[in-house]
N, CA, C and O of each residue as an XYZ file, in Angstrom:
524
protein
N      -4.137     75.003      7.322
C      -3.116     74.336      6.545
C      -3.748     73.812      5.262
O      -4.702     73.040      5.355
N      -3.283     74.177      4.074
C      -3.815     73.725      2.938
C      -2.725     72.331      2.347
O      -1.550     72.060      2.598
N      -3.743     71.682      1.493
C      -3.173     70.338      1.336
C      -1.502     70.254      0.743
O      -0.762     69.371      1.176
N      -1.157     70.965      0.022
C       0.510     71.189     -0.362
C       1.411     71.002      0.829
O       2.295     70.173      1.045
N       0.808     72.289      1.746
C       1.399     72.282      2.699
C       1.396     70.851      3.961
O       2.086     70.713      4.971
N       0.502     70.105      3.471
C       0.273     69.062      4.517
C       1.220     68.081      4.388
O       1.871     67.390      5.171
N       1.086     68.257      2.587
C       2.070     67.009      1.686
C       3.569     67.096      1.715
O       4.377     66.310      1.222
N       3.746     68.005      2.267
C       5.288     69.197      2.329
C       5.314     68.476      3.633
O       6.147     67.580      3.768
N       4.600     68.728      4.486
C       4.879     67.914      5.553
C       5.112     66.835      6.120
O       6.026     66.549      6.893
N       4.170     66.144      5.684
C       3.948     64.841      5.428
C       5.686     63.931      4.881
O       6.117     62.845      5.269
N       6.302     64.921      3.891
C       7.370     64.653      3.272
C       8.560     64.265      4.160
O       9.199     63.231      4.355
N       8.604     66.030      4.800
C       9.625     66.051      5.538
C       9.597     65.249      7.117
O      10.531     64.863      7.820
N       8.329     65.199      7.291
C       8.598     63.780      8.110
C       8.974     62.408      8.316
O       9.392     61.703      9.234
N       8.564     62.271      6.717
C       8.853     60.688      6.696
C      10.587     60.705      6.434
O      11.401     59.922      6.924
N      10.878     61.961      5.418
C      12.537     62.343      5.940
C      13.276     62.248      7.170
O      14.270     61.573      7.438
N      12.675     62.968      7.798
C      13.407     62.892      9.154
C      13.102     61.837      9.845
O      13.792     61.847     10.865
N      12.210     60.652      9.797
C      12.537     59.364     10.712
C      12.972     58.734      9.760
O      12.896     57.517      9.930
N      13.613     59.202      8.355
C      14.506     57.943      7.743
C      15.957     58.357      8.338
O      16.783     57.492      8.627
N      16.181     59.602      8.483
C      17.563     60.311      8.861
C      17.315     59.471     10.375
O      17.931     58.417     10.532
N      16.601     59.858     11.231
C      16.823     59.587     12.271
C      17.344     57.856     12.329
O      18.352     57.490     12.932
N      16.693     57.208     11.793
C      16.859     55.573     11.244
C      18.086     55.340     10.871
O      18.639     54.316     11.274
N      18.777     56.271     10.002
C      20.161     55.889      9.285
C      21.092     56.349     10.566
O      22.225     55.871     10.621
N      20.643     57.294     11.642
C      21.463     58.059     12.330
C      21.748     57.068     13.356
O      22.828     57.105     13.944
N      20.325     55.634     13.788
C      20.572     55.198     15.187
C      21.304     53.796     14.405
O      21.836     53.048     15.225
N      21.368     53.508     13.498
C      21.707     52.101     12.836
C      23.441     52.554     12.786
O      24.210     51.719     13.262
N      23.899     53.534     12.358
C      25.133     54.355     12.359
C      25.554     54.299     13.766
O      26.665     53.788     13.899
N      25.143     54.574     14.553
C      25.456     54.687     16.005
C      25.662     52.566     16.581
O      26.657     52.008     17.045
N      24.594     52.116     16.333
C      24.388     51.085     16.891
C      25.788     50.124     16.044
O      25.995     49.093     16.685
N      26.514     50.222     15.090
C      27.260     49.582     14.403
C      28.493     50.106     15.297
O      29.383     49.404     15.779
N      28.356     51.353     15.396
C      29.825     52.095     15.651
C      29.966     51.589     17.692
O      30.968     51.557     18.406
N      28.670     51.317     17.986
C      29.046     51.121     19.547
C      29.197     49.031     19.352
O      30.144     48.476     19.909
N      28.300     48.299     18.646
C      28.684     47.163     18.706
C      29.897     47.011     18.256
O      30.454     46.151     18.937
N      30.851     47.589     17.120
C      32.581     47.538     17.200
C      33.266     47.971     17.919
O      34.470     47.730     17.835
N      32.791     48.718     18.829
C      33.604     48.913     20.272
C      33.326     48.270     21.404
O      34.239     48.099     22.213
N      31.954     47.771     21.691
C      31.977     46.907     22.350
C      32.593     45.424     21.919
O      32.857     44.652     22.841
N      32.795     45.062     20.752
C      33.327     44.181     20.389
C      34.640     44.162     20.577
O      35.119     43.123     21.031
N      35.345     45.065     20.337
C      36.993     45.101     20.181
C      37.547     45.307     21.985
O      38.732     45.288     22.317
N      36.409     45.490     22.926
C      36.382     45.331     24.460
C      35.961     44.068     24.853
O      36.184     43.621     25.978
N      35.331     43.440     23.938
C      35.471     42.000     24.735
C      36.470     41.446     24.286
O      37.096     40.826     25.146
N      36.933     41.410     23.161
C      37.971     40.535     22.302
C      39.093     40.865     23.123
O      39.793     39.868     23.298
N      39.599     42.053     23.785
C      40.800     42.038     24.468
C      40.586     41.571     25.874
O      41.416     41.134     26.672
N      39.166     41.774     26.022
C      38.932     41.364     27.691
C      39.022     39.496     27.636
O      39.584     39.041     28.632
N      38.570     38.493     26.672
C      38.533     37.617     26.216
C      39.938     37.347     26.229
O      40.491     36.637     27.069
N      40.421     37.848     25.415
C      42.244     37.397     25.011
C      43.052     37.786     26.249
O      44.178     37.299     26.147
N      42.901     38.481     27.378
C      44.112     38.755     28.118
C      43.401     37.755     29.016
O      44.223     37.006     29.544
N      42.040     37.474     29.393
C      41.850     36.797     30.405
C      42.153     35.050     29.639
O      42.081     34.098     30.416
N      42.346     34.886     28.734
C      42.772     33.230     28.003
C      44.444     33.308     28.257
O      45.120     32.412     28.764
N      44.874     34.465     27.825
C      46.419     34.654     28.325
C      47.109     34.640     29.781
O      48.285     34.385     30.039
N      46.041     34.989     30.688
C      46.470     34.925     32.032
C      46.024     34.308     33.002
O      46.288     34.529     34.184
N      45.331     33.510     32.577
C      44.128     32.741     33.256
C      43.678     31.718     32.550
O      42.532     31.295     32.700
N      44.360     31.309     31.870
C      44.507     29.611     30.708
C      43.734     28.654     31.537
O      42.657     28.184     31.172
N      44.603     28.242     33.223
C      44.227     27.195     33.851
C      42.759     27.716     34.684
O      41.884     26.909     35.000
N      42.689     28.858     34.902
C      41.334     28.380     35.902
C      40.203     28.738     34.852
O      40.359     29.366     33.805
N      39.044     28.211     35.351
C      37.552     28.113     33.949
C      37.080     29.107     34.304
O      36.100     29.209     33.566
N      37.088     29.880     34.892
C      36.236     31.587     35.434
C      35.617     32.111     34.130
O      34.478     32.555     33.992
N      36.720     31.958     33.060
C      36.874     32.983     31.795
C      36.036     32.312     30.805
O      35.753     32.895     29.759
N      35.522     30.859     31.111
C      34.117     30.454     29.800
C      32.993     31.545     30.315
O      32.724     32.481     29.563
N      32.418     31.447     31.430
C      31.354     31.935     31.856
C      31.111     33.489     30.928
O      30.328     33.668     29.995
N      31.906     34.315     31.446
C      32.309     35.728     30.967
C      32.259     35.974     29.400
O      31.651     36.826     28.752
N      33.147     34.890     28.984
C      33.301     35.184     27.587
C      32.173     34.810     26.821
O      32.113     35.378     25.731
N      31.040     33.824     27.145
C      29.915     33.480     26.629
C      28.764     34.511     26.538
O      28.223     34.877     25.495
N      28.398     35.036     28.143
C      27.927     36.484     28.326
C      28.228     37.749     26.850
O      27.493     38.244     25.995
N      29.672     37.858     27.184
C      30.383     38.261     25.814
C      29.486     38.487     24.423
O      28.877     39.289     23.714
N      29.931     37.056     24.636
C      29.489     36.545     22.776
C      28.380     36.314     22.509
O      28.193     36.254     21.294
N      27.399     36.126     23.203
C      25.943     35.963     22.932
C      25.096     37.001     23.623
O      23.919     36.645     23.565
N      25.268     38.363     24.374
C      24.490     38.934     25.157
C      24.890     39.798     24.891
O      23.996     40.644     24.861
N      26.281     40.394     24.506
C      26.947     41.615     24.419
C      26.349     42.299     23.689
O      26.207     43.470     24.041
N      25.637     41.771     22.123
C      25.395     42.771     21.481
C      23.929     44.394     22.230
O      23.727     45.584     21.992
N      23.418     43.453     23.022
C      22.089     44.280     23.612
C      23.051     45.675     24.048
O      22.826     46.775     23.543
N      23.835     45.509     24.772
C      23.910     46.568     25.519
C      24.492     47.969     24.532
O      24.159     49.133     24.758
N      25.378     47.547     23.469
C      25.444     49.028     23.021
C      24.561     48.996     21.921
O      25.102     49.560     20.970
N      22.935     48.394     21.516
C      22.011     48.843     20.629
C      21.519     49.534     21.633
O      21.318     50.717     21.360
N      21.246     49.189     22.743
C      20.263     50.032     23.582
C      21.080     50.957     24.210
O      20.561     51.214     25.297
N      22.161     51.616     24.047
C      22.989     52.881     24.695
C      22.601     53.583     22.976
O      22.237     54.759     23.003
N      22.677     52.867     21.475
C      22.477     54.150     20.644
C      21.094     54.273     20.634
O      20.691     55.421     20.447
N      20.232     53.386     20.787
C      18.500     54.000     21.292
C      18.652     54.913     22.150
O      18.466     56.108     21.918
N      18.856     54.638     22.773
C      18.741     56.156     24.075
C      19.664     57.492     23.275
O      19.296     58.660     23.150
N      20.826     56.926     22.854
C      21.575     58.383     22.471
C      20.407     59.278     20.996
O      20.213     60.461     20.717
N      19.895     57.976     20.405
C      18.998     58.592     19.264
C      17.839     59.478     19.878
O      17.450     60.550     19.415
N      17.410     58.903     20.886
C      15.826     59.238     21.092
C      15.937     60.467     22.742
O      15.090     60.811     23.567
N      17.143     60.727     22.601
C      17.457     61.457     23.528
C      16.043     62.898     23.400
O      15.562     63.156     22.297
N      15.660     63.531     24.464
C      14.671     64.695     24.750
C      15.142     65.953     23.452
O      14.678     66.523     22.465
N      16.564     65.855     24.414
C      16.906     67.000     23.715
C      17.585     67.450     22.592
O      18.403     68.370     22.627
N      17.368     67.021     21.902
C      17.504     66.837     20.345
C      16.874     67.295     19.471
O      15.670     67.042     19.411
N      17.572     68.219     18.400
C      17.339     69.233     17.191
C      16.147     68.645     16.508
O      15.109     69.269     16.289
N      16.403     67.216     16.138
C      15.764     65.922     15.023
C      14.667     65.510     15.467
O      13.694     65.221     14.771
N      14.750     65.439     16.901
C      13.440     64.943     17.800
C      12.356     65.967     17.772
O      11.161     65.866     17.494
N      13.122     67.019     18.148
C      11.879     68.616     18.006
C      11.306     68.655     16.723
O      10.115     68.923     16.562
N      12.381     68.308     15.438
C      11.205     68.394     14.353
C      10.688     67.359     14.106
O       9.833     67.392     13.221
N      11.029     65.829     14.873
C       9.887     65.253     14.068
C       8.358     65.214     15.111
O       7.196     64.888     14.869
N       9.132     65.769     16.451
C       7.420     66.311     16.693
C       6.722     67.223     16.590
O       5.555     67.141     16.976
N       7.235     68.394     16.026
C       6.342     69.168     15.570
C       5.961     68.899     14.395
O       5.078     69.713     14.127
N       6.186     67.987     13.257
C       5.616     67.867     12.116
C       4.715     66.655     11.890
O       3.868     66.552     11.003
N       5.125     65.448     13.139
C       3.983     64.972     13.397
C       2.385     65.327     14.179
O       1.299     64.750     14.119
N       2.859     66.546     14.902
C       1.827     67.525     15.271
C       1.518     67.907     14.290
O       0.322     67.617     14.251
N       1.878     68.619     12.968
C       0.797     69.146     12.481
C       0.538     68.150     10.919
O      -0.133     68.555      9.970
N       1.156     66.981     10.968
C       0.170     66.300     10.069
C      -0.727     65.530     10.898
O      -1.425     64.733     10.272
N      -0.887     65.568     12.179
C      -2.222     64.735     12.771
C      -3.085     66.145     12.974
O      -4.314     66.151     12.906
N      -2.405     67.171     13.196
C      -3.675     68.115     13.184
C      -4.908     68.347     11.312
O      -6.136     68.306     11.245
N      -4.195     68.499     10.499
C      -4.303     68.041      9.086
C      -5.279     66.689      9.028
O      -6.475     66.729      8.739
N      -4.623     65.635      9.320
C      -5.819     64.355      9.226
C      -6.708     64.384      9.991
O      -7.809     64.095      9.522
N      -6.631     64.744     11.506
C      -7.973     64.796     12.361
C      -9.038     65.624     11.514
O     -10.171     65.236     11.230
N      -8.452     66.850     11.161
C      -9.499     67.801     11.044
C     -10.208     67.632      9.532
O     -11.356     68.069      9.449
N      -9.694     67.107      8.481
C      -9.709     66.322      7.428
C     -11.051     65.259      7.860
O     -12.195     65.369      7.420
N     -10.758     64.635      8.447
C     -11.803     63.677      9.129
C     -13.048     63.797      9.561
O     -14.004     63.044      9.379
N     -12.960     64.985     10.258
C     -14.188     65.776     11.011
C     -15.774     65.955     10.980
O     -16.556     66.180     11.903
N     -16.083     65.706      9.022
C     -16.725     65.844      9.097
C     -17.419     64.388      8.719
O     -18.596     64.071      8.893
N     -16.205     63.487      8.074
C     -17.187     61.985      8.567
C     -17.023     61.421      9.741
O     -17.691     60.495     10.200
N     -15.975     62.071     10.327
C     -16.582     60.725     11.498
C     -17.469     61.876     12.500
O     -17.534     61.506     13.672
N     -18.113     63.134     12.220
C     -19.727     63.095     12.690
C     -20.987     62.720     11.786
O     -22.133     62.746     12.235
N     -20.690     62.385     10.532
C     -21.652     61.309      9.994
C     -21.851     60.254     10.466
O     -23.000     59.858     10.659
N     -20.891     59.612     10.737
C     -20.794     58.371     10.816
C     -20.956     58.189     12.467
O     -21.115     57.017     12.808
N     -20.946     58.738     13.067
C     -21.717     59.283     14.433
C     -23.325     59.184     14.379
O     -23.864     58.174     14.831
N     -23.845     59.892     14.006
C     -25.318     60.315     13.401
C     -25.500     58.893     13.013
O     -26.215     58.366     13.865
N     -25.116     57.943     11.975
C     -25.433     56.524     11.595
C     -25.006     55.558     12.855
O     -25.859     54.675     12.944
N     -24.388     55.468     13.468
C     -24.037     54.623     14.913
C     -25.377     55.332     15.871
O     -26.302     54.546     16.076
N     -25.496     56.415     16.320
C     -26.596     56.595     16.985
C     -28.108     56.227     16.248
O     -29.027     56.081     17.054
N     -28.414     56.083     14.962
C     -29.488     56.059     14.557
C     -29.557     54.156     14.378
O     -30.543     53.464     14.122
N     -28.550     53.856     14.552
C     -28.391     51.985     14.152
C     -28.340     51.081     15.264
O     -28.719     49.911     15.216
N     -27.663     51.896     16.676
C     -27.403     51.252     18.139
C     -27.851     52.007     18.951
O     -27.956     51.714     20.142
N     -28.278     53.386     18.325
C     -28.864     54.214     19.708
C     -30.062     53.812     19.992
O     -30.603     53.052     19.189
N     -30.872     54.272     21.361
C     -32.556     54.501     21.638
C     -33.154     54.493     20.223
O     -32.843     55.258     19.310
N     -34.209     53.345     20.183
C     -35.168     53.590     18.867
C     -36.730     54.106     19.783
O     -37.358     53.624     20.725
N     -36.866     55.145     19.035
C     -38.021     55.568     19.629
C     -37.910     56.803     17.792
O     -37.035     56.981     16.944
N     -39.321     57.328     18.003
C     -39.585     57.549     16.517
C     -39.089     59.111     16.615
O     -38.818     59.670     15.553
N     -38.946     59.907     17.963
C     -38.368     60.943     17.469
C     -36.670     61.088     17.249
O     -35.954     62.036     16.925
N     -36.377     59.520     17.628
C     -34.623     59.941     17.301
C     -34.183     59.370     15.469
O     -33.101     59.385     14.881
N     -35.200     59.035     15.137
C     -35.046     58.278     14.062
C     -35.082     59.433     12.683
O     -34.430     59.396     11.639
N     -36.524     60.837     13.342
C     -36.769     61.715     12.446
C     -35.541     62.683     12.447
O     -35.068     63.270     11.474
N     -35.013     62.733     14.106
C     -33.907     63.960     13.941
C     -32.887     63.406     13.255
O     -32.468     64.196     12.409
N     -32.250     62.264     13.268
C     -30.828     61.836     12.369
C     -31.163     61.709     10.645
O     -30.261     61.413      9.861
């Protein structure tokens, strides 16, 4: 892989976890207004039919302060689902920009190997001549 091509990559990755980002924030809005507009009627018929007994604070508090978790974490899962078009490419293109930086790397961090063994390794005078 030559560097264009890394940067090409590099690109379209950081693309696709912004898409993916706009895709689960889109989802997570569209399930908290439906879970919302399900408590608000579950809220209002149980105040309408059930005025006198207190059952309906408990519930409606749950509601209003806890409700939001449950449909962010139904569009996490729907985002990060296996089987998904978006998911396949952003792991194959995070596969091959870590293949790109590892191998990029390669040849200092066995320098810098060679200087850790010659600084913390065995001192004795023939490991000192080979590094």
């Amino acid at each position: 892989m030559t560097h264009s091509e890394y940067e090409r990559a590099k690109f379209a990755l950081e693309h696709a976890l912004k898409r993916r980002s706009r895709q689960y924030v889109g989802l997570a809005i569209l399930f908290c207004l439906a879970w919302g507009l399900g408590a608000a009627v579950f809220i209002t018929s149980a105040l309408v039919g059930h005025w006198d007994a207190g059952w309906v604070v408990i519930p409606s508090w749950f509601l209003l302060i806890w409700g939001w978790a449950i449909p962010v974490s139904l569009a996490k899962r729907v985002i990060e689902r296996p089987g998904s078009e978006l998911n396949h490419s952003i792991d194959d293109l995070q596969d091959k920009v870590r293949v790109y930086e590892t191998a990029a790397w390669k040849p200092y961090e066995e320098q810098l190997d060679v200087y850790y063994t010659a600084m913390f390794g065995k001192r004795s005078g023939s490991d000192w001549e080979s590094a």
